[in-house]
DOVEX-498261 format. One record per residue (C-alpha): residue in one letter; residue number from 1; x, y, z. Coordinates in nm, 4 decimals. Example, Ala and Ser with C-alpha at 12.3 -4.5 7.8 and 13.67 -1.06 7.14 Angstrom:
// residues 2
{"a", 1, {1.2300, -0.4500, 0.7800}} {"s", 2, {1.3670, -0.1060, 0.7140}} 
This chain:
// residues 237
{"x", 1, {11.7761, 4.8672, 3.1153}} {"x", 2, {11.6526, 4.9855, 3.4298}} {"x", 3, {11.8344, 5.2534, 3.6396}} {"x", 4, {12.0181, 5.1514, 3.9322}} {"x", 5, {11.7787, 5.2440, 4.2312}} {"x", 6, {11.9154, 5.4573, 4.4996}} {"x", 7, {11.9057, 5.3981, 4.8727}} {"x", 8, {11.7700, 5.6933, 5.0572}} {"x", 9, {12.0015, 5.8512, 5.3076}} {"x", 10, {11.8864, 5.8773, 5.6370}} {"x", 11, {12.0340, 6.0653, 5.9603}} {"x", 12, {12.3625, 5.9284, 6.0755}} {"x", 13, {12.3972, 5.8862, 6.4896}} {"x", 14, {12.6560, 6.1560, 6.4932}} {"x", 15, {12.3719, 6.4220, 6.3596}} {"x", 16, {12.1079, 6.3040, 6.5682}} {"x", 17, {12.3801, 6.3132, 6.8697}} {"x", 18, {12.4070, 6.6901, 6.7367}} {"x", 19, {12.0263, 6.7591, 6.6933}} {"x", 20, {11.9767, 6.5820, 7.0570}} {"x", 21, {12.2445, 6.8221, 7.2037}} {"x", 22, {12.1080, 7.1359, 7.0361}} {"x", 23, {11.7333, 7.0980, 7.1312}} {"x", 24, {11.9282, 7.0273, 7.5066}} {"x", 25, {12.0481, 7.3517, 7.5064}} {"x", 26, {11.7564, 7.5387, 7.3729}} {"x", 27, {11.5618, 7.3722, 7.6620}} {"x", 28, {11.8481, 7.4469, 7.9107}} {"x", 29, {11.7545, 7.8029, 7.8533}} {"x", 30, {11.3925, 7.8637, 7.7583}} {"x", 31, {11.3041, 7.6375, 8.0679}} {"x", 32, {11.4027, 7.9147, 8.3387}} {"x", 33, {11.2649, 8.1900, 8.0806}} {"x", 34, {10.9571, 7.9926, 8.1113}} {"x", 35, {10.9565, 7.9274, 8.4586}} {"x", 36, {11.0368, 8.3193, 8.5389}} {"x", 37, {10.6952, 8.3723, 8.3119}} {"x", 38, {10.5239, 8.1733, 8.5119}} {"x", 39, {10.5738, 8.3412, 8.8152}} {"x", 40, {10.5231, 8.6939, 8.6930}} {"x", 41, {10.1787, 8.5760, 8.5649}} {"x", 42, {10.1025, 8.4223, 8.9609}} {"x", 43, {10.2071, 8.7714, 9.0882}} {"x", 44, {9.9997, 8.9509, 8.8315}} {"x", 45, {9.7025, 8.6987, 8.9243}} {"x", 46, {9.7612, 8.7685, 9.2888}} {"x", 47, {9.8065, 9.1811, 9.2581}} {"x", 48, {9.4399, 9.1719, 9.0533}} {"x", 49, {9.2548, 8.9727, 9.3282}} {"x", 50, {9.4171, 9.2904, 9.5594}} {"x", 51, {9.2821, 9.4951, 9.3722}} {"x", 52, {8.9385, 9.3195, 9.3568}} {"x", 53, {8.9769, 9.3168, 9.7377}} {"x", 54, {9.0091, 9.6367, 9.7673}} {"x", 55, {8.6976, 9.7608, 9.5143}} {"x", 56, {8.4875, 9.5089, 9.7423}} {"x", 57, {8.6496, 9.6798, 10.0755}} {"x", 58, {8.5664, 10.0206, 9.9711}} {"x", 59, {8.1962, 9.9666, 9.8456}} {"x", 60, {8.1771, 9.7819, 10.2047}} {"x", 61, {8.2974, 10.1151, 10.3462}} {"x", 62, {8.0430, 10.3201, 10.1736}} {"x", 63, {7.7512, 10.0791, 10.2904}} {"x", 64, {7.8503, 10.1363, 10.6588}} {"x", 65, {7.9363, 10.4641, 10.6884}} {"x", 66, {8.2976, 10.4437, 10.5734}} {"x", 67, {8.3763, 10.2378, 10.8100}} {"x", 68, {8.6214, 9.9318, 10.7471}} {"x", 69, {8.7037, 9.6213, 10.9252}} {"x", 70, {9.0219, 9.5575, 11.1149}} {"x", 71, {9.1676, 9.3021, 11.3497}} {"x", 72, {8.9889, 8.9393, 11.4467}} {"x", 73, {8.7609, 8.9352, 11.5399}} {"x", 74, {8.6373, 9.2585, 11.4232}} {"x", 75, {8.3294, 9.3254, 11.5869}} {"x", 76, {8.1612, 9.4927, 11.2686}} {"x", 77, {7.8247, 9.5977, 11.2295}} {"x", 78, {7.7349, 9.2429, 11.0357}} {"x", 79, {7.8184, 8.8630, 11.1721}} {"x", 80, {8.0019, 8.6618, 11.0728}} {"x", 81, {8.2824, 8.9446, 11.1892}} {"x", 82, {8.6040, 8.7944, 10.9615}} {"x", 83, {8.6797, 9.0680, 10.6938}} {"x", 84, {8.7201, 8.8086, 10.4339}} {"x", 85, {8.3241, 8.7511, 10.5049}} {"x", 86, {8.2406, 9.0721, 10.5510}} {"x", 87, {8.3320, 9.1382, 10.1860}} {"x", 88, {8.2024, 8.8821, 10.0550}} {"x", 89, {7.8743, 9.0256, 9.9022}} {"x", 90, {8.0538, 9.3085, 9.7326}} {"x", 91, {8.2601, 9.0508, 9.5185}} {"x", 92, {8.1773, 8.8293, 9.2123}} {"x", 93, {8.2622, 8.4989, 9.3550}} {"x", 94, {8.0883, 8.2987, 9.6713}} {"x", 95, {8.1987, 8.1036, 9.9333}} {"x", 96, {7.9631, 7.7078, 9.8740}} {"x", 97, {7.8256, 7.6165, 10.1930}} {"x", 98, {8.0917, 7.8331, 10.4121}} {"x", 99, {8.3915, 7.6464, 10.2193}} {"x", 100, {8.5918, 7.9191, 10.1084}} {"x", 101, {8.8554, 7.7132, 9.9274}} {"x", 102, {8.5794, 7.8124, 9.6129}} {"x", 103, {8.6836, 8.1800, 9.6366}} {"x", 104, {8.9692, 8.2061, 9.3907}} {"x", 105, {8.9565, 8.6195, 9.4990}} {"x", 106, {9.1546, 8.5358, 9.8579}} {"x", 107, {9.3790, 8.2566, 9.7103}} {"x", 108, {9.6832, 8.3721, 9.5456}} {"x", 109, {9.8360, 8.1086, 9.3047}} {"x", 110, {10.2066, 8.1393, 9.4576}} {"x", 111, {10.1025, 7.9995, 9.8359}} {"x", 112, {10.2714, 7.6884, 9.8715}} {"x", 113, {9.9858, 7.5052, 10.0922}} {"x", 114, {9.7090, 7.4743, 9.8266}} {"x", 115, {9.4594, 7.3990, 10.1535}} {"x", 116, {9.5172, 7.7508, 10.2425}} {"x", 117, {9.1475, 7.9412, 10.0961}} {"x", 118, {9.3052, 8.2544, 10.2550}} {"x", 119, {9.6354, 8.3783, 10.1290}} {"x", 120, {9.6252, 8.7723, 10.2945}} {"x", 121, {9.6492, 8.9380, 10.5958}} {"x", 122, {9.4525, 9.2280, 10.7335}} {"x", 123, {9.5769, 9.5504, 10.9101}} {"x", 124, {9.4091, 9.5150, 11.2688}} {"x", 125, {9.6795, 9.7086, 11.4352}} {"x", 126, {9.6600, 9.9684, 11.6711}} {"x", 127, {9.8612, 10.2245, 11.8511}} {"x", 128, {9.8598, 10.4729, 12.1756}} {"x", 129, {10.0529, 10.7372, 12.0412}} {"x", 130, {10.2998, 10.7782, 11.7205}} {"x", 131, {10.6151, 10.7188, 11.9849}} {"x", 132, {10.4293, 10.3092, 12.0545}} {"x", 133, {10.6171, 10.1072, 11.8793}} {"x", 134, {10.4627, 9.7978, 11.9788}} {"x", 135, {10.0667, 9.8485, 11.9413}} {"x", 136, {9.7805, 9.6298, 12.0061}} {"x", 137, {9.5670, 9.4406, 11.8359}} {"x", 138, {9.2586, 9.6133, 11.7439}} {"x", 139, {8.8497, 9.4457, 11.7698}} {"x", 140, {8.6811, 9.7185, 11.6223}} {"x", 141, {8.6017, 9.8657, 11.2667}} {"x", 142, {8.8055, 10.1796, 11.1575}} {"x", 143, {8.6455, 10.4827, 10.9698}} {"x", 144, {8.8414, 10.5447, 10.6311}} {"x", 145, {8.8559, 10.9538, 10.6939}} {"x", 146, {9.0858, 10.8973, 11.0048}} {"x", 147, {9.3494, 10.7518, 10.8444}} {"x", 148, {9.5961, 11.0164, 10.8047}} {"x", 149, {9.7900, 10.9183, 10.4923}} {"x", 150, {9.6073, 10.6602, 10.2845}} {"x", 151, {9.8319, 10.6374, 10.0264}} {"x", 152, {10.0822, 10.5386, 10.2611}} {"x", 153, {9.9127, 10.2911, 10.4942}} {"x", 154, {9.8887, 9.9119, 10.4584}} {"x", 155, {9.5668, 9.7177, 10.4603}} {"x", 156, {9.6176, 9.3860, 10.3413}} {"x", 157, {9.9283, 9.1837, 10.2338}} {"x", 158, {10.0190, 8.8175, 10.1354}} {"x", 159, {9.9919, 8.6054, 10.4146}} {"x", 160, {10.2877, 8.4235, 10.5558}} {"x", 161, {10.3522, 8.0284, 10.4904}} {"x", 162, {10.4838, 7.7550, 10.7283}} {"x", 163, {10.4109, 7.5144, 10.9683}} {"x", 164, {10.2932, 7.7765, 11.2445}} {"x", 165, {10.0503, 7.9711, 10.9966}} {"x", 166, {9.7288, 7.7600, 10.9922}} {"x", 167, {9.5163, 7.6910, 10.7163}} {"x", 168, {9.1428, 7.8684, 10.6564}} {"x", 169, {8.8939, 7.6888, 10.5063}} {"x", 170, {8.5857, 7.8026, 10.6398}} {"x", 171, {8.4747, 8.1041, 10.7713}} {"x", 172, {8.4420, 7.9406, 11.1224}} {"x", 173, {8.7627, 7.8027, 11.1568}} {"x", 174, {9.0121, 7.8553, 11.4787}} {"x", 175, {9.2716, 7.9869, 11.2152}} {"x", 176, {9.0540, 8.3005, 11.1266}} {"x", 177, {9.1822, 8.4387, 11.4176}} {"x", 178, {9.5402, 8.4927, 11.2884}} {"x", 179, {9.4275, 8.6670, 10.9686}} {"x", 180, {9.5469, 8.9735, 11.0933}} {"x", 181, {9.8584, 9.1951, 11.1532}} {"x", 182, {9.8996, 9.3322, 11.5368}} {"x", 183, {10.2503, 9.2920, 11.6298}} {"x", 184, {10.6204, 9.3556, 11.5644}} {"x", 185, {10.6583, 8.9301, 11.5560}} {"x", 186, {10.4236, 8.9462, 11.2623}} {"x", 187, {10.6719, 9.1625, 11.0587}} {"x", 188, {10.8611, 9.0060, 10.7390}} {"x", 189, {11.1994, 9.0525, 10.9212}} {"x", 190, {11.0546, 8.8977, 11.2318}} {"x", 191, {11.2021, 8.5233, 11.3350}} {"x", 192, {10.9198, 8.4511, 11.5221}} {"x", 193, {10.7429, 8.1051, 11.4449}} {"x", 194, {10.4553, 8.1165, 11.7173}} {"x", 195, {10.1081, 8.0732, 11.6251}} {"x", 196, {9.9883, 8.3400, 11.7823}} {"x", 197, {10.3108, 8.6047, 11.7689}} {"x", 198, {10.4624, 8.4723, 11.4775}} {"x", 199, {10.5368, 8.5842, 11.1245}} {"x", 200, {10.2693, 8.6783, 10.9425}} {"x", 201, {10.3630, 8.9087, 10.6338}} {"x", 202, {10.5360, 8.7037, 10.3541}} {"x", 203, {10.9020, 8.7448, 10.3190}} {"x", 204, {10.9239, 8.6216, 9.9827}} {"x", 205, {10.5847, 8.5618, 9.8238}} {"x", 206, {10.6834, 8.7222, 9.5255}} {"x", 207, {11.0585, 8.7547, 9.4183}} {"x", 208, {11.1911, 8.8898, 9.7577}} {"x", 209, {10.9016, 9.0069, 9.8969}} {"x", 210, {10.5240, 9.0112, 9.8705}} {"x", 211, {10.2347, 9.2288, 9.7242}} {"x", 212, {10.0434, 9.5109, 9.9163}} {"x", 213, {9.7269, 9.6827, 9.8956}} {"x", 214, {9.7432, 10.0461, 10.0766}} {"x", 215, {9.4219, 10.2112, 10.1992}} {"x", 216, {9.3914, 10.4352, 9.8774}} {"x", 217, {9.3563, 10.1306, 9.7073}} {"x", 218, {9.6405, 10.1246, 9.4997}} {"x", 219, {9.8401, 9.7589, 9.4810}} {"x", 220, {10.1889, 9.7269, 9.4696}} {"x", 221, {10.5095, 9.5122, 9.5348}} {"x", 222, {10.7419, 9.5863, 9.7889}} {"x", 223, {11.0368, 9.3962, 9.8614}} {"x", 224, {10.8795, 9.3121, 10.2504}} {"x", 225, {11.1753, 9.2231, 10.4416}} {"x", 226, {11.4359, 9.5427, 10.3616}} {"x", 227, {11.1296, 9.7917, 10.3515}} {"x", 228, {10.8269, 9.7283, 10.5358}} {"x", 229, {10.7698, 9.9227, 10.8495}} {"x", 230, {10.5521, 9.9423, 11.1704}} {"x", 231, {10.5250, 10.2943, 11.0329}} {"x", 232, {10.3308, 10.1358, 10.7444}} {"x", 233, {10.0479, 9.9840, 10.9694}} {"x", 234, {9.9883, 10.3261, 11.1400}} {"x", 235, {9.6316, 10.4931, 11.0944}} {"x", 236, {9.7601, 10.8196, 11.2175}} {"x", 237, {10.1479, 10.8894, 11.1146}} 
């Protein structure tokens, strides 16, 4: 006699109702976890090309007598006179025929218009006295050894997005010319949505607020909106 042959049991809809529900959850919560990686890892990518920024800013300074560009356009000792040119043989990457949407240095991962090639803004303001609130915008290059406190002055930050903040492509383009911080309306906390006078520092690039490099060429996060300062932008305190 042969023995009776079994069946084999397979999953009944209740258990894969369970299994469904449990791999639910697990994705319920890894999927934020993940997401919250992903950003961190943007803002890491985006506080290194600072800091590559800044090692291409400072061998610029030592090639021309420590001096620096500022505001645009900047009237520097080399043409074309945007700073994001002017660095641009003291990096490892290259702009392809003037297109500088190549340059993954200037483009920071977390910019919501993927057109913009140019995701920071420089410090081209300029004051009359430490009681001027308001300043100027400045056309000229700025020697390093007359800022008074490095450490605690601003040179470039994430650039602002919306509908009034232009995209740069090219090193030619209109848009260049608002590369630049000048004014109070370009201040995280200002409402501002001009073109010309409107916000320019990022509010919220990164968490709630935006990445910095200062002119002793350390990077760092700062929560923009609650702690920035005109007092940051000053070259003498």
């Amino acid at each position: 006699m042969h023995p009776q042959r079994q069946n084999p049991r397979g999953f009944t809809l209740i258990e894969l109702l369970v299994v469904i529900a449990i791999i639910a959850i697990l994705m319920g919560i890894l999927m934020p976890v993940l997401g919250k990686a992903r950003k961190q890892a943007r803002a890491v990518i985006c506080r290194s090309n600072l800091k590559q920024i800044g090692i291409g800013a400072y061998l610029y300074a030592q090639n021309w007598d420590f001096y620096v560009p500022r505001g645009e356009p900047s009237g520097g000792p080399v043409d074309p006179p945007s700073w994001y040119v002017l660095f641009m043989p003291y990096l490892a990457e290259r702009a392809i025929d003037n297109d500088y949407r190549s340059v993954k240095m200037f483009r920071c991962p977390s910019y919501p218009d993927k057109t913009q090639a140019v995701c920071y803004v420089i410090n081209g303001w300029d004051f009359k006295n430490k009681g001027d609130e308001t300043g100027a915008m400045l056309l000229r290059p700025t020697r390093l050894t007359t800022c008074e406190r490095p450490s605690e002055t601003l040179y470039l930050v994430d650039n602002e997005n919306g509908p009034w903040r232009r995209p740069v492509t090219r090193g030619t383009d209109a848009a260049v010319l608002e590369t630049d911080i000048w004014n109070p309306g370009h201040m995280p906390q200002s409402e501002t949505q001009d073109v010309t006078y409107g916000r320019r520092v990022a509010r919220a690039r990164h968490k709630s607020g935006c990445n910095t490099l200062w002119l002793d060429w350390h990077v760092d996060w700062m929560n923009s909106q609650r702690d920035m300062t005109v007092k940051m932008w000053r070259w003498q305190k």
